[in-house]
Backbone as JSON, one array per atom type, in Angstrom:
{
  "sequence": "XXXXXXXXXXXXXXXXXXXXXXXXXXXXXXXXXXXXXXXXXXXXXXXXXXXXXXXXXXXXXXXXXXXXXXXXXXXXXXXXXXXXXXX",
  "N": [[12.38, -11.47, 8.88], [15.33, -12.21, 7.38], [17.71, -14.49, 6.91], [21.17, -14.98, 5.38], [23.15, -16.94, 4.58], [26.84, -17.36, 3.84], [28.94, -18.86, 2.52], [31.51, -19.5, 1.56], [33.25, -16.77, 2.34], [32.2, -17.12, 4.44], [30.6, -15.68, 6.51], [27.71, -14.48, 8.24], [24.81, -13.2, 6.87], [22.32, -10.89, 7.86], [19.4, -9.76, 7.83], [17.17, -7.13, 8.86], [13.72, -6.53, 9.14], [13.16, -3.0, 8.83], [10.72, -1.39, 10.14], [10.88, -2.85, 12.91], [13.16, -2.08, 13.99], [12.61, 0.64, 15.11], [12.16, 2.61, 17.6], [9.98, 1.99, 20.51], [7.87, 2.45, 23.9], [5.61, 1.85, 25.97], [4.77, 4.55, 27.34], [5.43, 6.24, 25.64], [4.8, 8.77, 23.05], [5.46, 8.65, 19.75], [6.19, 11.38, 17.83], [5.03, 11.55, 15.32], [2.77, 10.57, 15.53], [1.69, 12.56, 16.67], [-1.76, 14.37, 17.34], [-2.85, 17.69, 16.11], [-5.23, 18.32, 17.47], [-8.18, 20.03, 18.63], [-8.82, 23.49, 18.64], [-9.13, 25.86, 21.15], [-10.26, 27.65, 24.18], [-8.6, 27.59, 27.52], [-9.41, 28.61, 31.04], [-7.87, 28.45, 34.32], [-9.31, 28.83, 37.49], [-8.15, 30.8, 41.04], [-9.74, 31.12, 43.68], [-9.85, 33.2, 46.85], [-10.79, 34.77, 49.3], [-11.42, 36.74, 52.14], [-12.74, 37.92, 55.14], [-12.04, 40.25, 57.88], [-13.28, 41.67, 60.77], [-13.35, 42.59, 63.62], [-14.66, 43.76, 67.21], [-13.97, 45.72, 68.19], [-11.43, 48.16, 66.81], [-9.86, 48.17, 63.25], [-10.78, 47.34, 60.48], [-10.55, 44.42, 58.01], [-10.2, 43.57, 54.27], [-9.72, 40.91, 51.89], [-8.75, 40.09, 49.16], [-7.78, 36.92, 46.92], [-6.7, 36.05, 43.84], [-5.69, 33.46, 41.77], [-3.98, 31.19, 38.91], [-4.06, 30.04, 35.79], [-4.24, 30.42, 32.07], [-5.4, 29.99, 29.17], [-4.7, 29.22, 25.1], [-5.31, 27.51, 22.82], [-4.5, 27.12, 18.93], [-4.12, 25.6, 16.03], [-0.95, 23.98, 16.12], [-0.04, 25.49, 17.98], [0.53, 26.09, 21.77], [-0.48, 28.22, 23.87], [0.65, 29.21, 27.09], [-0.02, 30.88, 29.61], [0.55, 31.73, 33.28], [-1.02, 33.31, 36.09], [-1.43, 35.85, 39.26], [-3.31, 37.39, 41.71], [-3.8, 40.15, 44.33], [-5.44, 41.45, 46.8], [-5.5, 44.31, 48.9]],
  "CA": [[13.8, -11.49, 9.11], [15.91, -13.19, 6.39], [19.3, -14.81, 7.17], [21.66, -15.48, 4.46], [24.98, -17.5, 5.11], [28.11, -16.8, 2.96], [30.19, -20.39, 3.16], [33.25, -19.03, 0.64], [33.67, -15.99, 2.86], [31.97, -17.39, 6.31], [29.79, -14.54, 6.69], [26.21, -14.32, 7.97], [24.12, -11.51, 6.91], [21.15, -11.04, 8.22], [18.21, -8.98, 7.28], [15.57, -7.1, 9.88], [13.05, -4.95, 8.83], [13.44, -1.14, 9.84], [10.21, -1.09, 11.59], [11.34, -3.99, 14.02], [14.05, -1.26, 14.4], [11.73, 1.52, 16.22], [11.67, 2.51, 19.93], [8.68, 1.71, 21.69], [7.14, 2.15, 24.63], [4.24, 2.28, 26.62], [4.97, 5.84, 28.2], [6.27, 7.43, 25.06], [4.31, 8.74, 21.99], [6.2, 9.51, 18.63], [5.53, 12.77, 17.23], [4.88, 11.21, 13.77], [1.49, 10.27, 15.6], [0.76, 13.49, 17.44], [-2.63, 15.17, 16.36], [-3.14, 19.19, 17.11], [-6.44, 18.86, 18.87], [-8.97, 20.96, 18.45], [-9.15, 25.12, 18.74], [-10.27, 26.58, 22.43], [-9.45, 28.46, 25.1], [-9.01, 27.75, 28.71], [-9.02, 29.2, 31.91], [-7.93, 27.52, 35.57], [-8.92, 29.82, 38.81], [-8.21, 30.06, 42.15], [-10.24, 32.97, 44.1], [-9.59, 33.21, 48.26], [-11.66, 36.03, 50.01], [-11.4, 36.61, 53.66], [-12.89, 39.41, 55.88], [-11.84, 40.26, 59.5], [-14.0, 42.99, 61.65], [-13.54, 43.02, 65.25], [-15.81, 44.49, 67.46], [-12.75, 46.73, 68.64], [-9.94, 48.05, 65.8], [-9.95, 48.13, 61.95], [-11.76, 45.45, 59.94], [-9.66, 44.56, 56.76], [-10.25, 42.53, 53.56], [-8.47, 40.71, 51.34], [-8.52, 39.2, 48.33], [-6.44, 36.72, 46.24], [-6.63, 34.69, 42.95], [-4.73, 33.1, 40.82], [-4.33, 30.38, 37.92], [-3.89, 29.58, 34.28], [-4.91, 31.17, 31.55], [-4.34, 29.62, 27.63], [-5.43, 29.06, 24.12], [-5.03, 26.52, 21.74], [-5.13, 27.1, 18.12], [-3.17, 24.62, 15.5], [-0.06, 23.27, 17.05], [0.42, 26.26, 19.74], [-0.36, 26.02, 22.68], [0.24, 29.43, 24.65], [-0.24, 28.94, 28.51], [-0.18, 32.15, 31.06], [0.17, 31.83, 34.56], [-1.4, 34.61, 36.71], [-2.0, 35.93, 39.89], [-3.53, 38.94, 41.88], [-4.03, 40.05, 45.27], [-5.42, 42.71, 47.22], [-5.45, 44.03, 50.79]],
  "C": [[14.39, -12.53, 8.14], [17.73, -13.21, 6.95], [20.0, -15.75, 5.74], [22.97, -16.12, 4.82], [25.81, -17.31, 3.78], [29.1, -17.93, 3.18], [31.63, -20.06, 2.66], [33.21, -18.41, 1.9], [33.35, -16.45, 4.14], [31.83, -16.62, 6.78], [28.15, -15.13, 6.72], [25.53, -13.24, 7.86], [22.34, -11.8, 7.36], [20.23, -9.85, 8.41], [16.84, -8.71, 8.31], [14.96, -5.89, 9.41], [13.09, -3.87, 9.78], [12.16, -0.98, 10.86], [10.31, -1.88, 12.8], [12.02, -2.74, 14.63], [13.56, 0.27, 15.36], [11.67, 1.54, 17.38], [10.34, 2.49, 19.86], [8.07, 1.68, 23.02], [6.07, 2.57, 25.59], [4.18, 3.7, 27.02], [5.16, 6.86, 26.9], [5.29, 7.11, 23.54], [5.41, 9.09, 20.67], [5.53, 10.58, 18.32], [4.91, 12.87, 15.91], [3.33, 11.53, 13.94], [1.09, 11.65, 16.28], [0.17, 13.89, 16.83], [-2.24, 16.58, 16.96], [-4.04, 19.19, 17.77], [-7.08, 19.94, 18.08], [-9.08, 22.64, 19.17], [-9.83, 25.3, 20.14], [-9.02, 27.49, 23.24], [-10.14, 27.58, 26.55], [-8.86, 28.76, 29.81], [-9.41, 28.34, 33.6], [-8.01, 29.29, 36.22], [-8.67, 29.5, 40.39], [-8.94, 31.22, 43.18], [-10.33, 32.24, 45.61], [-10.13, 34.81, 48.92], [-11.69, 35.85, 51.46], [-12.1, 38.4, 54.38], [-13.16, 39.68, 57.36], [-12.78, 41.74, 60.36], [-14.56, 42.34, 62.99], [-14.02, 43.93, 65.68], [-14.72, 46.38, 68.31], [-11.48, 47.04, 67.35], [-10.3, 48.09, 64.96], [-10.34, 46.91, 61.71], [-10.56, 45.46, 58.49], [-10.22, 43.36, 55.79], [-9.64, 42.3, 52.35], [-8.82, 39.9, 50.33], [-7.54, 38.74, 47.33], [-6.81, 36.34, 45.29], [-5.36, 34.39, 42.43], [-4.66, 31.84, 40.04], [-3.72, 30.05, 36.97], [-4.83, 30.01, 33.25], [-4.55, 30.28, 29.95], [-4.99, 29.42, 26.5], [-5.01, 28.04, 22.97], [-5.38, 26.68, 20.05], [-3.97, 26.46, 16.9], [-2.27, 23.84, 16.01], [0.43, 24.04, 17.98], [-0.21, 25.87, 20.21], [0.12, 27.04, 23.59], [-0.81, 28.62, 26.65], [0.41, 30.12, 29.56], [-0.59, 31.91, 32.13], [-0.31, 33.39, 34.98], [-1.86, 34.95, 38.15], [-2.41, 37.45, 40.7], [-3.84, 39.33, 43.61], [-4.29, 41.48, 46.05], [-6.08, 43.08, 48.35], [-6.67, 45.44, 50.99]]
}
């Protein structure tokens, strides 16, 4: 930081470097620094199976899933929800 005084005019100028001048903080990345990461695919599931048969009446069964589905390759990142269910 350089401070210059000005006595004719009675002016101080004063000098801060630009990166002083940068937001910062703990919570928050710049994007300057983001990498892409490396190439994959995922997949989140959720699978729920049930099966009712009374000794009297129809028996029934049922299944559910559901999830996340996605792939990563340079700076996309695609992400697909999904779910399915059946009686």
């Amino acid at each position: 930081m350089l401070f210059n005084f000005d006595q004719a005019n009675q002016q101080l100028n004063i000098t801060i470097p630009q990166a002083w001048l940068a937001w910062h903080s703990e919570n928050w990345t710049p994007p300057s620094t983001w990498k892409e990461g490396v190439a994959g695919v995922l997949m989140d599931y959720n699978l729920f199976a049930s099966s009712y048969r009374p000794q009297d009446g129809s028996s029934s069964t049922n299944l559910n899933a559901y999830g996340t589905a996605g792939i990563n390759t340079g700076a996309w990142r695609l992400r697909s929800d999904y779910q399915f269910e059946s009686d």
